[in-house]
C-alpha positions, 0 to 999 in steps of 0.5 A, spaced: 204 630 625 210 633 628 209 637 634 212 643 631 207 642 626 201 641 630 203 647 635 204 652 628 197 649 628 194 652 635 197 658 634 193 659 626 187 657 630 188 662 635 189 667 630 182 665 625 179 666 633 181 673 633 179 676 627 173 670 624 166 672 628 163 665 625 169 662 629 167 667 634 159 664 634 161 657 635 166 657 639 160 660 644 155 655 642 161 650 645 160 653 652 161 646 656 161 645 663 169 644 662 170 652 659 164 655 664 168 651 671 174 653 668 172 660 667 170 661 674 176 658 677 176 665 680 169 667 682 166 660 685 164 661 691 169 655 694 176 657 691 174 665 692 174 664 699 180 659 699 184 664 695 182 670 700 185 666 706 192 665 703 197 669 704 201 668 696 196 670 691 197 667 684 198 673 678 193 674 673 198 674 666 198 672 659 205 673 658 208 666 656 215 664 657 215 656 654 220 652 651 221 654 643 217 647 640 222 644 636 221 637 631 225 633 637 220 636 642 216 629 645 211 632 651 210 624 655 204 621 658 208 617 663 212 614 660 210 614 653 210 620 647 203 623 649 201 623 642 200 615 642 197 615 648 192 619 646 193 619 638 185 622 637 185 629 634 179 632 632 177 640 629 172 639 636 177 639 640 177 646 641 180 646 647 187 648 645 186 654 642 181 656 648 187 654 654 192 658 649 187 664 648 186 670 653 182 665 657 188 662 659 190 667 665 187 663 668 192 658 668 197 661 674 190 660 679 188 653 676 195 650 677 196 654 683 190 650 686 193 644 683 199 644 687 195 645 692 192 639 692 197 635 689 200 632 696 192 628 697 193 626 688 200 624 688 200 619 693 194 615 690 197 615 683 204 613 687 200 607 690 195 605 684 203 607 679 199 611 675 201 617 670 203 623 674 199 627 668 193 624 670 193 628 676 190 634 671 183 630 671 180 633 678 183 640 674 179 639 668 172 636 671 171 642 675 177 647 677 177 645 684 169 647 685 166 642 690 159 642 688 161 642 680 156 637 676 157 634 668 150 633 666 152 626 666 151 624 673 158 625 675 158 631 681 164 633 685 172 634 685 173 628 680 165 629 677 164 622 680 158 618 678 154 615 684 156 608 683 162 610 683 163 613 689 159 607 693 163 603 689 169 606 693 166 607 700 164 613 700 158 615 704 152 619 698 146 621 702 140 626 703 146 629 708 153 627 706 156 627 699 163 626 700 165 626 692 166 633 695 171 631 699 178 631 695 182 626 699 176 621 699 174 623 692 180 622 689 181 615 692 175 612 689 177 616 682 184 614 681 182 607 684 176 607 678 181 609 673 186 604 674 181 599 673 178 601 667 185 602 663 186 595 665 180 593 662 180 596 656 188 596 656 187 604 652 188 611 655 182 614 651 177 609 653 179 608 659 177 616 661 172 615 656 169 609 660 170 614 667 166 619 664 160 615 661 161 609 664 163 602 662 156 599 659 156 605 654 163 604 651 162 597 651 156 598 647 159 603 643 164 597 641 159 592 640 155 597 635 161 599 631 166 592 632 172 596 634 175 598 640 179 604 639 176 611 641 177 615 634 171 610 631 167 609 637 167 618 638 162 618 634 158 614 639 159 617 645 156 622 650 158 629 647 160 630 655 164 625 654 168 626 648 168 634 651 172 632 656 178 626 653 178 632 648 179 638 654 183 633 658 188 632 652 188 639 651 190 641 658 196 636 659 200 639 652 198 646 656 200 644 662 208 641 659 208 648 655 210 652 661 209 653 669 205 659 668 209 662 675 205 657 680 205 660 687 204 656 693 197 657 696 197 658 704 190 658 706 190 658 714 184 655 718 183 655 725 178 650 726 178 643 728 173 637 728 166 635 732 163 629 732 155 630 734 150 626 737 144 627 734 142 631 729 142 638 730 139 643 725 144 650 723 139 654 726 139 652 732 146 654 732 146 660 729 140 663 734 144 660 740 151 662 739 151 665 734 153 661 728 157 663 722 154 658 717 157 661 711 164 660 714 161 653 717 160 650 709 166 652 707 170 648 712 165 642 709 163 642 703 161 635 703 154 637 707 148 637 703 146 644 706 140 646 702 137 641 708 141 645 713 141 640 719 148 637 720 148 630 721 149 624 727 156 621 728 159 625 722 166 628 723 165 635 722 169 641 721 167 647 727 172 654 728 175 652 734 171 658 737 164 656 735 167 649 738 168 651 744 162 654 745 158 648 742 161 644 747 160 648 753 152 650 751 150 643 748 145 642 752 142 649 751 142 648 744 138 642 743 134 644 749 132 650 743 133 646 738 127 641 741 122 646 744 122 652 740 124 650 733 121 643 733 115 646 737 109 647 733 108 655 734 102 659 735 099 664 730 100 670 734 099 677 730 104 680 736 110 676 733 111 682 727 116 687 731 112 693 729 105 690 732 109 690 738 104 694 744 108 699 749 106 696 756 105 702 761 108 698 768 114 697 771 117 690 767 120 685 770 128 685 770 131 677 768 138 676 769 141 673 763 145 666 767 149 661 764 145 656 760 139 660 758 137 662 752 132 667 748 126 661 746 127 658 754 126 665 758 120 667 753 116 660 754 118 661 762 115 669 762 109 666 757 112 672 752 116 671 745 122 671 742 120 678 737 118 681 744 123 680 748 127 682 742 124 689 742 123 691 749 130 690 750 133 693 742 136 686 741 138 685 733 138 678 733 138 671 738 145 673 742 144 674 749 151 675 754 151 671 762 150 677 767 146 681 761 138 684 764 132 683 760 126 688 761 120 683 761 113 686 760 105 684 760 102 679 764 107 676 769 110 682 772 114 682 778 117 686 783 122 691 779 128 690 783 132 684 780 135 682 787 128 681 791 126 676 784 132 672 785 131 671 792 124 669 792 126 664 787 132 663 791 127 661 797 121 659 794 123 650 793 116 649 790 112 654 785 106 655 786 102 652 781 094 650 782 095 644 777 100 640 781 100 638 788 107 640 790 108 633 794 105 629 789 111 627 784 116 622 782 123 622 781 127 622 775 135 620 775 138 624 769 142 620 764 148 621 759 144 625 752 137 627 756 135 634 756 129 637 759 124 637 752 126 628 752 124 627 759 118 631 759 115 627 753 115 620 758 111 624 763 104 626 759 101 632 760 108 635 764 112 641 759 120 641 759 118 648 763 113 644 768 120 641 771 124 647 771 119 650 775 118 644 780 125 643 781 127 652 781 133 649 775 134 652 769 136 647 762 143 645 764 143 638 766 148 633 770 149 625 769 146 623 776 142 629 777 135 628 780 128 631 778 122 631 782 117 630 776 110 632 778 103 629 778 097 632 776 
């Protein structure tokens, strides 16, 4: 079939398409992962906040401006004529008249995200000498969404499977899947992919096995004793046949006209941290008042539905909430270790509305470097909820320097210069539990926080230390705490 003819073709189906409601109907029972990740390459979370961030925008038309197709029109796939590379054509590949539809106003966002990527696939497909068209393949499986799934086990920019992406050296586990990273994802897919084509020596099963696996084309071959894909289709996953289909499709659309593709400039400003030890978001969130909705964005990799962030694992941070984690690290495990990871009371007052007024005069906390909402509850034998509101607080946010009214059961003197003097003089609290020259030394080391050195002393609190040793949770390497006996 010439291509003029098979153009005329397309533009036939589109037509049946407006006017035919049968058409209508099942082109809607057609409704694949491949039209749905398309259709929302607008709307899914990921490349809605990437495209908010760039300074051009792509514009939103149908107004075609291709080449006339003529009979001496050869559209290629490398080197060869398209049509030979992938010479299977089914009515099922429905894809044409829906990329040439009114669906494909999608086409400038789509490409534009493609250019985007383009520098991290180009130098895979230059390294493995693969066709530049196979590039579309991350475009086709999910538009760009990270977290887009094919019901087939493939998950990520390039749909891979599981086995595939260990294959490669990619880390997928109940914290980090990086088929959601698009420079090593496409490594492993492009590396996948040269190995298939060698093996079966044909684009169409090559994508075919890249989509189901090799054991299912070879059985398809077994099955049928031949080793082309138009007499193995039928054999095949509906998934897989659904995406050669779409891929086939998308490379003619993308040769029929450049869509005025704009160049995305998305602007972050952010940088990397590798964390020591686990560290759940709330901790953050509640410390220094972390965006976790910006912080997934910048690393889609991470299982977040766990929300904690993984030890020794290069993380994307806004340099601003870098900055901060770094100067406040110690406070914010401190948090993390005895008030998230604690096991908490039931206590009716942590309801804000069953709060009680207290009558006397509060004692007035000075906020100081290092301290936290949970820490200055648990010192003053009060909660979180009721500082909060004592003091008109609408989250966890404290500022150095900021005084705090603290009611019940400590009270204090109401002036808060007398409270720290007293706490100035006074090298040891008195507390009838211990006997204030009754203790043993402890030399801070790399990685200790108050929570981790009470635990090697039974009976002694994180706040027990603070207290014996008139310290707030800030800790230096080499520094000595007395630790008390009881």
């Amino acid at each position: 079939m010439s291509m003029s003819v098979f153009f005329k073709h397309i533009f036939i189906i589109i037509s049946l398409l407006s006017l035919s409601t049968e058409l209508v109907a099942q082109k809607k029972q057609k409704e694949t992962i491949y039209k749905s990740e398309y259709e929302n390459v607008t709307r899914n979370v990921y490349n809605k906040k990437l495209l908010s961030l760039s300074e051009t925008q792509p514009p939103k038309h149908i107004d075609y401006k291709g080449p006339e197709i003529t009979t001496g029109s050869t559209f290629l796939f490398g080197a060869i004529p398209l049509e030979r590379a992938f010479p299977t054509a089914y009515p099922e590949n429905h894809y044409l008249p829906y990329y040439f539809s009114s669906k494909a106003y999608k086409c400038p966002t789509a490409l534009s995200l493609l250019k985007y990527y383009q520098p991290i696939i180009n130098k895979e497909l230059e390294k493995h000498q693969l066709p530049k068209e196979l590039h579309l393949v991350p475009l086709v499986c999910s538009a760009f969404n990270p977290m887009s799934k094919n019901g087939i086990g493939g998950e990520g920019f390039w749909h891979l499977t599981y086995p595939q992406a260990v294959k490669y050296g990619l880390r997928v586990d109940e914290f980090v899947d990086e088929r959601r990273d698009m420079e090593k994802s496409t490594f492993a897919a492009l590396s996948n992919i040269k190995q298939l084509y060698e093996l079966y020596q044909n684009w169409e099963l090559a994508l075919a096995a890249y989509s189901c696996g090799v054991v299912n084309v070879n059985k398809a071959i077994l099955r049928s004793g031949k080793k082309d894909y138009k007499s193995l289709y039928e054999l095949l996953p509906t998934e897989t046949n659904e995406f050669v289909n779409a891929f086939t499709a998308m490379v003619y659309i993308v040769n029929y006209d450049d869509y005025e593709v704009v160049k995305l400039k998305p602007k972050f400003d952010r940088d990397t941290l590798t964390l020591e030890r686990k560290l759940q978001a709330k901790a953050l969130e509640d410390v220094i008042g972390f965006d976790k909705d910006q912080f997934t964005f910048l690393n889609p990799v991470l299982n977040f539905d766990k929300a904690i962030l993984p030890a020794n694992y290069p993380l994307y941070f806004d340099k601003a909430d870098r900055k901060k984690i770094i100067e406040m690290k110690d406070s914010i495990y401190f948090y993390q270790d005895s008030i998230l990871n604690k096991p908490k009371e039931i206590e009716p007052k942590d309801d804000l509305e069953n709060i009680p007024d207290f009558d006397g005069e509060p004692v007035v906390y000075t906020v100081k470097s290092g301290d936290v909402l949970g820490i200055i509850a648990e010192r003053y034998k009060v909660s979180v909820a009721e500082l909060q509101s004592w003091n008109n607080l609408r989250g966890t946010r404290i500022d150095i320097g900021q005084k705090l009214s603290i009611y019940g059961e400590r009270q204090a003197a109401p002036e808060p210069v007398a409270e720290e003097k007293q706490e100035t003089k006074q090298e040891t609290p008195k507390n009838n539990s211990f006997s204030s020259g009754d203790y043993s030394i402890y030399t801070v080391k790399s990685g200790d926080n108050l929570w981790l050195i009470a635990k090697n002393y039974p009976g002694i609190s994180a706040d027990d230390i603070m207290k014996f040793n008139n310290i707030d949770a800030n800790l230096n390497i080499g520094q000595q705490l007395k630790i008390p006996k009881k």
